[in-house]
C-alpha positions as CSV (number, residue, x, y, z in Angstrom):
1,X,0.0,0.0,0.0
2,X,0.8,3.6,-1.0
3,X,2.1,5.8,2.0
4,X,-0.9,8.0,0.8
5,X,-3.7,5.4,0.2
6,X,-6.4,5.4,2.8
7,X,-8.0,2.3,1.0
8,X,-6.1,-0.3,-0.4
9,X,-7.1,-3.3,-3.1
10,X,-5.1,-5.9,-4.0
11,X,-5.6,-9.1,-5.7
12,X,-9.4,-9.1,-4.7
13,X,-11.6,-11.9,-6.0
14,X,-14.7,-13.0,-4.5
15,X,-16.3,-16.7,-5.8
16,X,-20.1,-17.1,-5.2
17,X,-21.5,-20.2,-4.9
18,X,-25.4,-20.3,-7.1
19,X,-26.7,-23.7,-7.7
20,X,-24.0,-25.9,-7.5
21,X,-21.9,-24.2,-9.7
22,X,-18.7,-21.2,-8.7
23,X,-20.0,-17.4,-9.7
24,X,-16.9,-15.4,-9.9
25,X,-18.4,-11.3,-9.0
26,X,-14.8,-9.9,-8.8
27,X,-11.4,-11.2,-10.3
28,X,-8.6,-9.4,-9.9
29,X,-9.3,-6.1,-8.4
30,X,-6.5,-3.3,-7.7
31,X,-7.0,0.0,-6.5
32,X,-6.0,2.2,-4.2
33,X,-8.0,5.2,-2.6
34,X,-6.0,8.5,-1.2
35,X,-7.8,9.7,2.1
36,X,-10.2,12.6,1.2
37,X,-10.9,11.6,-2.1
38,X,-14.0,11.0,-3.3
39,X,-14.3,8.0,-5.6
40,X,-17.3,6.3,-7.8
41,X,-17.9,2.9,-8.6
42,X,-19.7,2.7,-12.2
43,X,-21.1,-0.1,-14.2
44,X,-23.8,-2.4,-15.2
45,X,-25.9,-4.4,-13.1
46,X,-24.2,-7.7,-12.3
47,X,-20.6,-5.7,-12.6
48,X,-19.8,-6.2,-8.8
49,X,-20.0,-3.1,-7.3
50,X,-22.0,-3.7,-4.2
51,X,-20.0,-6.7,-4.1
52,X,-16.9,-4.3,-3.9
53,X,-18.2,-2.3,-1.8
54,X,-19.7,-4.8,0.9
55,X,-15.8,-6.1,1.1
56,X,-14.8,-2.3,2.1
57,X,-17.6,-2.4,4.8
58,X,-16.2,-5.7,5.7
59,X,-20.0,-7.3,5.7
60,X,-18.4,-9.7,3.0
61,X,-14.7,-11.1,2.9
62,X,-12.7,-11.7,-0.6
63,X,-12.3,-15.2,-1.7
64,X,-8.3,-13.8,-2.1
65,X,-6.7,-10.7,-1.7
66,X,-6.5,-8.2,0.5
67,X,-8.7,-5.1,1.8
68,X,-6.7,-2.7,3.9
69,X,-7.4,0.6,5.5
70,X,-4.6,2.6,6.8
71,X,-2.7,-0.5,6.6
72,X,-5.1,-2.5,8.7
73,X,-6.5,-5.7,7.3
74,X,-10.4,-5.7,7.4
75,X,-12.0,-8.8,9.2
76,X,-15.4,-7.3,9.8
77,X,-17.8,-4.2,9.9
78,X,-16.1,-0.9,12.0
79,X,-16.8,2.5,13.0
80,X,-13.7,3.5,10.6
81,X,-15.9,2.6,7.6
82,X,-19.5,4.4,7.8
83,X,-22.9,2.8,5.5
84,X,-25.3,4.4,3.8
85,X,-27.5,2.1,1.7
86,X,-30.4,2.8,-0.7
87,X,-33.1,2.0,1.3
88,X,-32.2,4.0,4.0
89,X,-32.2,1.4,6.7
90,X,-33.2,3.9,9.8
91,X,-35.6,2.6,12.4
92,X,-39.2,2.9,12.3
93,X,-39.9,3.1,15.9
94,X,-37.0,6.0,16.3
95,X,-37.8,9.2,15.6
96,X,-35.3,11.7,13.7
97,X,-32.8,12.4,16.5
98,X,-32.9,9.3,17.7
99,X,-31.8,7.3,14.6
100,X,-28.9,10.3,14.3
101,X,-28.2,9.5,18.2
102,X,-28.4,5.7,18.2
103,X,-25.0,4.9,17.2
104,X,-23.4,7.3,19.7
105,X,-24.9,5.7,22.2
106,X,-24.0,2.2,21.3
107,X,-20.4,4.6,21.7
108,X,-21.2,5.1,25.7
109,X,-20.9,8.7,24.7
110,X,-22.3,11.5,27.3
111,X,-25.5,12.6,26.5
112,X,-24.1,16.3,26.6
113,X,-22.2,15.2,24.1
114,X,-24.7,13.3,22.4
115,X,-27.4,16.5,22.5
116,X,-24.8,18.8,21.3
117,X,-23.7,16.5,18.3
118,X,-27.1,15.7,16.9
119,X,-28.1,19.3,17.3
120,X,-25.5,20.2,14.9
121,X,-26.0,17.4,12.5
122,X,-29.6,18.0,12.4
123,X,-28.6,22.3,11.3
124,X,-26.0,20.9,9.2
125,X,-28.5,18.9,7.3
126,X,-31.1,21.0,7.5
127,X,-33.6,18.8,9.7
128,X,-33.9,21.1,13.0
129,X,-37.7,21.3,12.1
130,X,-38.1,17.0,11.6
131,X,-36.4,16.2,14.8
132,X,-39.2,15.1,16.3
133,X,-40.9,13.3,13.5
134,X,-40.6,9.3,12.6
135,X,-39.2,8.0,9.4
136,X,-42.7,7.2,7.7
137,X,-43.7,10.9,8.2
138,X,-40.6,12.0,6.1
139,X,-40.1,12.1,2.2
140,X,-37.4,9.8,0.8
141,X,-34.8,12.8,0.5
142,X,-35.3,13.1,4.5
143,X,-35.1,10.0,5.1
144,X,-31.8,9.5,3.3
145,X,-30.6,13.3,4.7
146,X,-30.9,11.3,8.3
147,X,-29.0,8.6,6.6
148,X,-26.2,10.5,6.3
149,X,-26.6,12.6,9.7
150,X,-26.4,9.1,11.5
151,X,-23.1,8.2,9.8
152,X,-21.6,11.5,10.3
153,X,-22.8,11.1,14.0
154,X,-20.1,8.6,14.7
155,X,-17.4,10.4,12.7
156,X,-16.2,7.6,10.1
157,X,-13.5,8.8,8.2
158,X,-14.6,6.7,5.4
159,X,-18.3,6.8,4.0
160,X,-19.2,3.6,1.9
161,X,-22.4,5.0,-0.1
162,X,-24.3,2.5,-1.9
163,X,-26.9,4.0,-4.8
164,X,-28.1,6.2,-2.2
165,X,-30.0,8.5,-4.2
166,X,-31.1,6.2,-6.8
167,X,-34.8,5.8,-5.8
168,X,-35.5,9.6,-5.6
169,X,-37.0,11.9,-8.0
170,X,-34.6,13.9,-10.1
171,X,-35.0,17.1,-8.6
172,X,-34.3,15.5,-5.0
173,X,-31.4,13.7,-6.1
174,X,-29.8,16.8,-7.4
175,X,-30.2,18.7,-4.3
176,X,-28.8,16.3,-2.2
177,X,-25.8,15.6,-4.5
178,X,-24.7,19.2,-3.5
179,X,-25.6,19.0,-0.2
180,X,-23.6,15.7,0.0
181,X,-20.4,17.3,-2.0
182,X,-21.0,20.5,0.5
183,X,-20.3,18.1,3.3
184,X,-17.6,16.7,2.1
185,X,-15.4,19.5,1.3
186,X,-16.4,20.8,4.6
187,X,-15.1,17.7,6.3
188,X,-13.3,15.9,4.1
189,X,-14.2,12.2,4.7
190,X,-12.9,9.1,1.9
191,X,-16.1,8.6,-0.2
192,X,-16.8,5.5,-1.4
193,X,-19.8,5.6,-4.1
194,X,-21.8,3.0,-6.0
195,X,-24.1,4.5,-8.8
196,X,-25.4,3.4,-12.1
197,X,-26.0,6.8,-13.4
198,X,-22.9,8.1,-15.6
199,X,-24.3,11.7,-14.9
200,X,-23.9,11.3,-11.2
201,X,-20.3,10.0,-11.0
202,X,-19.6,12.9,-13.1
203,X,-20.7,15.4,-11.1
204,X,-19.8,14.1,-7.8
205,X,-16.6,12.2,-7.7
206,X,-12.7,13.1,-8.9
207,X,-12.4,9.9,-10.0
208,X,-14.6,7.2,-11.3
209,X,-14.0,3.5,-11.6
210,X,-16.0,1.9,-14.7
211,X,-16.3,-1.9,-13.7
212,X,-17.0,-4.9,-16.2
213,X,-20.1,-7.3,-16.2
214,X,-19.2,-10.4,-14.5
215,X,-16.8,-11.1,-13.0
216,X,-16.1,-7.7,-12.1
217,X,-13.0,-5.9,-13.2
218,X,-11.5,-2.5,-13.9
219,X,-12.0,-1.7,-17.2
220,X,-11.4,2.4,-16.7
221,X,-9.8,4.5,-14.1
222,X,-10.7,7.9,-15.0
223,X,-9.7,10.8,-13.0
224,X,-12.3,13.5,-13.5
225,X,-10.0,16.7,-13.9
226,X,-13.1,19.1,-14.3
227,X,-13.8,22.6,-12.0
228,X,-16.5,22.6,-9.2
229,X,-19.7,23.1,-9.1
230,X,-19.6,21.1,-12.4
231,X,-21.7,22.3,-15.4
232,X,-23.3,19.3,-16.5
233,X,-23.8,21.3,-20.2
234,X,-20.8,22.0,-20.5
235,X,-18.9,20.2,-23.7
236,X,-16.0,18.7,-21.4
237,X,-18.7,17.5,-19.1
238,X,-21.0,16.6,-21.9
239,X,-17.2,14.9,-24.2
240,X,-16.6,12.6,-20.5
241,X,-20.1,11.4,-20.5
242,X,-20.0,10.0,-24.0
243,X,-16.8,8.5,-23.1
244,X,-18.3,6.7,-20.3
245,X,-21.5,5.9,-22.1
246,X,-19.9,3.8,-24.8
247,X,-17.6,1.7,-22.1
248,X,-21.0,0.9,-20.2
249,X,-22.8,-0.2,-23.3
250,X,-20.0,-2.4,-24.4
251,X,-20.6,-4.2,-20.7
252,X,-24.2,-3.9,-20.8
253,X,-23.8,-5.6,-24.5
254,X,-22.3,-8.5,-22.4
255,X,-24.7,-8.3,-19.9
256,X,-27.2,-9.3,-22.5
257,X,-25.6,-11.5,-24.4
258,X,-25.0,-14.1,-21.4
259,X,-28.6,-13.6,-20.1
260,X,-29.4,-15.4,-24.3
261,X,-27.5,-17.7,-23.2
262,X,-28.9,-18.3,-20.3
263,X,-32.2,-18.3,-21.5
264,X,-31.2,-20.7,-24.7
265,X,-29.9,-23.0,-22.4
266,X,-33.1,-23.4,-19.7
């Protein structure tokens, strides 16, 4: 590993076993990920990337190879590495400063501390007026705003995001893709982001990973030299999205051509 890598890939593979026979979702996978740098995972369904990213959280060992962070070999889930899934996952029963709270409690952390942290999580994300209120009373952008708040509660230095705005409306997801990148050149964490939308990774990350369909591997490591706030007209903007596009349909291409198969052969 890199003096400067936060993250560190190397050699991953990870073997599935589906009806009897060896699925092979990653082969191969180097990469290594500078702390503070914000970096997207993009590629067909199929392609591994949740795969990849469950390793990071450590939910899900490699067959082979090695996941470190900060030279540490991950064996399981940690407060180092923070998760924010799609679906939200808050609890029902909790209201809004109580999901933010839960996991410094699980800390032992004072409640001084506690009250003072969610209050300025809660400003920070713009939720003073929701505290109160339970996850079914809250639109999905809320919900996913109190996603985040609970992760920065317990102060991961890595955030491990998994399509976390892909089941909100466009105009929601574009709000909260600048409040997420105004959050994290405030503070500065390792973002580690799974998306399907080639627009997305081009607006948020500085560098984006293209993955191939099964078994997953680097096909593009593209460092995303453009200014911020990004100008998603702009013809540099508009020049790396085409670029992008034509990778991802030479995987999906391959994504569809094995599912013929498959289908020929049932």
């Amino acid at each position: 590993m890199s003096a400067a890598s936060h993250i560190s890939i190397q050699g991953v593979h990870k073997v599935f076993q589906s009806g009897g026979a060896d699925v092979h979702a990653l082969k191969a996978i180097d990469l290594e990920i500078p702390q503070g740098q914000f970096v997207c995972l993009l590629g067909p369904s199929g392609c591994g990337k949740s795969t990849l990213l469950n390793a990071v959280a450590g939910f899900s060992l490699p067959s082979s190879g090695s996941i470190t962070v900060h030279g540490s070999a991950i064996a399981d889930p940690g407060p180092d590495r923070g998760m924010v899934f799609q679906e939200y996952a808050l609890f029902p029963w909790m209201t809004v400063e109580q999901n933010i709270a839960f996991g410094l409690q699980i800390k032992k952390v004072t409640k001084p501390v506690i009250q003072e942290k969610v209050d300025a999580l809660l400003a920070m994300l713009h939720l003073e007026d929701f505290r109160k209120r339970y996850p079914k009373d809250l639109s999905g952008g809320m919900r996913q705003r109190v996603a985040i708040a609970r992760v920065l509660a317990i102060d991961s230095p890595i955030m491990l995001m998994d399509e976390p705005f892909g089941a909100l409306d466009a105009l929601t997801r574009r709000n909260l893709q600048d409040e997420l990148l105004r959050l994290w050149m405030e503070l500065r964490k390792t973002i580690l982001f799974v998306t399907h939308s080639i627009e997305e990774a081009l607006y948020l990350a500085d560098r984006t990973v293209v993955m191939t369909y099964r078994p997953g591997t680097i096909k593009r490591d593209l460092t995303i030299d453009l200014p911020r706030p990004r100008d998603v007209a702009s013809p540099a903007f508009n020049a790396l999205k085409k670029e992008l596009g034509q990778l991802l349909m030479e995987e999906q291409s391959r994504h569809v051509q094995d599912e013929f198969k498959g289908a020929a052969v049932d």
